[in-house]
N, C-alpha and C positions, 0 to 999 in steps of 0.2 A: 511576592514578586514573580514575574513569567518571565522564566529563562528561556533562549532559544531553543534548545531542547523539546521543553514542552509545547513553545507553536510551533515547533515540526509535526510532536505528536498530533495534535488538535489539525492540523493539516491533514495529516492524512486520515484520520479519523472522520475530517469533514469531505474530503471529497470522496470516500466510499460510503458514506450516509448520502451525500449527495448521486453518487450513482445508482443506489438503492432506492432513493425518493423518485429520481427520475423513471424506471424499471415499473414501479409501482402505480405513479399516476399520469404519463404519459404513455403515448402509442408507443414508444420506443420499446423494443424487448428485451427482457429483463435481460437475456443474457450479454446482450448487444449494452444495454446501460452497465451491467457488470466489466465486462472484459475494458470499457472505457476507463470507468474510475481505477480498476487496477493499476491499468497502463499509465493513468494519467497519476497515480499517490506513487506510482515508482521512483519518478525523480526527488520525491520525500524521505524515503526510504532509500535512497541510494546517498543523499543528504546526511540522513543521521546515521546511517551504519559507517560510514567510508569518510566522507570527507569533511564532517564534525562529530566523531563520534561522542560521546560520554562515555565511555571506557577507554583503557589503555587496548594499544592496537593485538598485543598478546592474548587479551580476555577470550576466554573460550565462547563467551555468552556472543561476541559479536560474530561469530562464523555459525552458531547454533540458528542465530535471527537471520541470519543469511540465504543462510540453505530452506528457511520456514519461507519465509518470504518469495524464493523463488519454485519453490514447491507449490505453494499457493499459486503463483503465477502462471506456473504450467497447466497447472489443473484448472484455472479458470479458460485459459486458453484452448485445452484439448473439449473441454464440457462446450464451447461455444462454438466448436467445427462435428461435434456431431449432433 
């Protein structure tokens, strides 16, 4: 059975294969398709870390995914302004 959980994962999984697909076989550029899907799997990610998470809110692992998460996000953002 697919718990919500898991169609968050599959969400955000699909719309950065989706930003990748597009980068790929459209004119759009790649970094321009990247910086998209990031911004757009964040409100998935901000879904399953914060406001349903599958952990207790104590868990160290949910501040670990946090801090990855927006690590990732700066860095795709600084990589598409140079």
């Amino acid at each position: 059975m697919v718990e919500y959980d898991d169609k968050i994962l599959l969400a955000i999984a699909a719309v950065l294969a989706g930003g990748w697909l597009v980068g790929a076989l459209t004119a759009v550029p790649m970094q321009t398709a990247r910086v998209v899907s990031v911004l757009a799997a964040t409100p998935f990610v901000w879904d399953a870390l914060f406001r349903n998470p599958p952990l207790p809110a104590a868990e160290p692992h949910r501040a670990v995914s946090a801090v990855v998460w927006h690590a990732i996000l700066v860095w795709v953002l600084l990589t598409a302004l140079v």
